[in-house]
C-alpha positions in Angstrom: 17.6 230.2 115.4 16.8 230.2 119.2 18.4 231.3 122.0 18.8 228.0 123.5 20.2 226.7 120.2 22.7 229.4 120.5 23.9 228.7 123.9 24.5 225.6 122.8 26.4 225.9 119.8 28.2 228.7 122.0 29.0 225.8 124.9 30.3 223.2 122.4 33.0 225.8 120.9 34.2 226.5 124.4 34.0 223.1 125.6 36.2 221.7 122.6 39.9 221.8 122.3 41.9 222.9 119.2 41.6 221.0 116.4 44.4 221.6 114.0 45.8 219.9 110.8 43.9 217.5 108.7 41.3 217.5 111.4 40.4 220.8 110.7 38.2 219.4 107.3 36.8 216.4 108.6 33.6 218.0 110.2 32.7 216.1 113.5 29.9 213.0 113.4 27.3 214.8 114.5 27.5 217.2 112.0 27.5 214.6 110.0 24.9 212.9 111.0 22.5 216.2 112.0 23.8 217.0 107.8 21.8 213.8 106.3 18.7 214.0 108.4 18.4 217.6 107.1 19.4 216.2 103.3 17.0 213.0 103.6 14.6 215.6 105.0 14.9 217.6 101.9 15.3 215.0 99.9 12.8 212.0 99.9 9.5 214.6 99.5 12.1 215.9 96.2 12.4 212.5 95.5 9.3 211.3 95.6 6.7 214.3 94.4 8.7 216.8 92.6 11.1 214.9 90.6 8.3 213.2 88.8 6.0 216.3 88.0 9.8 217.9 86.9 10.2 214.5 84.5 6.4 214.6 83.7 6.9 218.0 81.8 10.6 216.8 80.4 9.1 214.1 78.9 5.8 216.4 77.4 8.2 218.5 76.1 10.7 215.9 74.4 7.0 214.5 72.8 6.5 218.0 72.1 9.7 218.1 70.0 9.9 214.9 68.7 6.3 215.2 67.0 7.8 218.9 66.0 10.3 217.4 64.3 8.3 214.3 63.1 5.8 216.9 61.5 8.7 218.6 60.4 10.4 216.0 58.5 6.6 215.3 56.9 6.0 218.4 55.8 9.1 218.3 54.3 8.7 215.0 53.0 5.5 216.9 51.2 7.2 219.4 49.9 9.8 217.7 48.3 7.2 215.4 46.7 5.1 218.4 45.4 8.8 219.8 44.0 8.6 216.4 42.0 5.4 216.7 40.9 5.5 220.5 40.2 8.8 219.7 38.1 7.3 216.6 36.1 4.3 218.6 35.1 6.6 221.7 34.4 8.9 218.7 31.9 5.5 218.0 30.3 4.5 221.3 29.9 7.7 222.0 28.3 7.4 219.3 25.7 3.5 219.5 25.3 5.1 223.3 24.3 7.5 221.7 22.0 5.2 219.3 20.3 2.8 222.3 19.6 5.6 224.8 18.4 7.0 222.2 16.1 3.5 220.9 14.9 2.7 224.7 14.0 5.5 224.9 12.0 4.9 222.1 10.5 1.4 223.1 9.8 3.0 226.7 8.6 5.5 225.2 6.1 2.5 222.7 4.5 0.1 226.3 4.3 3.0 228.1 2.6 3.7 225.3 0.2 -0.2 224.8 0.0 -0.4 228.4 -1.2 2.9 228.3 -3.2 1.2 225.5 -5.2 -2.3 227.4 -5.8 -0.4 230.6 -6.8 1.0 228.8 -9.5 -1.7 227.1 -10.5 -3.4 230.1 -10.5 -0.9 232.2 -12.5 -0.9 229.0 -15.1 -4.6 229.2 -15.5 -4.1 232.6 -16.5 -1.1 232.3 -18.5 -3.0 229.7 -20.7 -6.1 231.7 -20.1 -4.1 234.4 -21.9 -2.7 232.4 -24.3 -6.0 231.3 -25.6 -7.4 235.2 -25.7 -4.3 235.8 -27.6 -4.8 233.2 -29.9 -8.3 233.7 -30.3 -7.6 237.8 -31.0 -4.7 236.4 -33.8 -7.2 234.2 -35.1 -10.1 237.0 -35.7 -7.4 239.3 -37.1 -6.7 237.1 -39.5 -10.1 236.4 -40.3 -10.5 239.9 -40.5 -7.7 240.7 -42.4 -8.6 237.8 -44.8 -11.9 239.3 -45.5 -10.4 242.8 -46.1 -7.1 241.9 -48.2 -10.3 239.1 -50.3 -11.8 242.1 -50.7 -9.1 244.5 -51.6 -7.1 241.6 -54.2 -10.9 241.0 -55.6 -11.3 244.6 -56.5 -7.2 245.3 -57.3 -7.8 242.1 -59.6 -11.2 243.3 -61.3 -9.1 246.2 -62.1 -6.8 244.2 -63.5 -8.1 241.9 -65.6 -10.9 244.1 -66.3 -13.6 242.2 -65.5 -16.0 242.2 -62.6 -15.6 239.6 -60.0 -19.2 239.7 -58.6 -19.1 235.8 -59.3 -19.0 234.7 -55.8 -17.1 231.5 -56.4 -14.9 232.6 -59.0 -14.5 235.7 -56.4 -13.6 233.0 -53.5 -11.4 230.9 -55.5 -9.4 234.4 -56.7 -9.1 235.0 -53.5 -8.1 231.8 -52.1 -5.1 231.5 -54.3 -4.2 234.8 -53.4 -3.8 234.8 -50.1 -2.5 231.5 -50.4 0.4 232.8 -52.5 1.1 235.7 -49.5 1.5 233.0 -47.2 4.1 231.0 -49.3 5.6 234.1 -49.9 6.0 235.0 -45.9 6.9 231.4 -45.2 9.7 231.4 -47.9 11.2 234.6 -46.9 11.3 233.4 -43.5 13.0 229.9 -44.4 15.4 231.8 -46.5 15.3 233.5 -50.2 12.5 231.9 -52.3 13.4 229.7 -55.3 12.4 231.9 -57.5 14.9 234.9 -56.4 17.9 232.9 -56.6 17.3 233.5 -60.4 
């Protein structure tokens, strides 16, 4: 402040008289007055240019947060959608899984019983392959043992009856009835006594 602006305030204080009571916070009217000249001073430029730049940036940073948040909410809007997805293709996974476990079991069990059913095929074809070799073997023993007992009874029965066999159908025919009689023989014992030991 000036000097003359001192003197003046410095004249006004001595000029005045007490003030006292109430009076004492009313300011006076020029005070007042001189008080909103210096606040409409202040104020209409505030007003006018930076108020507006001040709610220009308020307003570029509410858009600012708003689209924040709009982006925000989309992304989660996303991610919540890929969740569903990621979960529906996991479910089909999981019973794609399923289908193929129990369709390899499946599979298993048929190959098991497959193989179940060859092996006893198999072990058929050889029982009755055996069978037949068996047979067969029985067979040409007893062929063989035909020809050797003909032989033996043909020679016991020359013996015998002291004569030579070396007729070969009388030979045949001897021994024919011969081994006929063993069989009887065997085939009665086996039945039971003969008929002719219960004598």
């Amino acid at each position: 402040m000036s000097t003359a602006a001192l003197a003046a305030v410095a004249l006004a204080a001595a000029d005045s008289q007490p003030v006292d009571g109430i009076h004492l916070l009313i300011p006076a009217v020029a005070d007042i007055v001189g008080s909103l000249v210096v606040v409409l001073i202040i104020a209409v430029p505030f007003w006018k240019y930076v108020l507006p730049t001040f709610q220009k940036i308020f307003d570029e940073r509410a858009e600012k947060i708003e689209g924040g948040l709009a982006k925000a909410e989309l992304a989660q809007a996303e991610a919540a959608a890929t969740l569903a997805d990621y979960q529906q293709h996991l479910a089909e996974a999981r019973a794609e899984a399923a289908k193929i476990r129990e369709d390899a079991r499946a599979e298993g069990a048929q190959i098991v019983t497959e193989l179940k059913r060859k092996a006893q095929d198999e072990a058929g074809r050889i029982a009755d392959t055996s069978r037949k070799q068996i047979e067969a073997e029985r067979q040409q023993a007893a062929v063989s043992l035909r020809g050797e007992v003909g032989a033996l009874a043909t020679e016991l029965a020359s013996k015998i009856v002291g004569e030579s066999l070396a007729d070969e159908a009388r030979r045949s025919r001897v021994v024919e009835r011969f081994l006929d009689d063993i069989e009887a023989s065997a085939v009665a014992s086996g039945a039971g006594p003969a008929k002719g030991d219960r004598s």
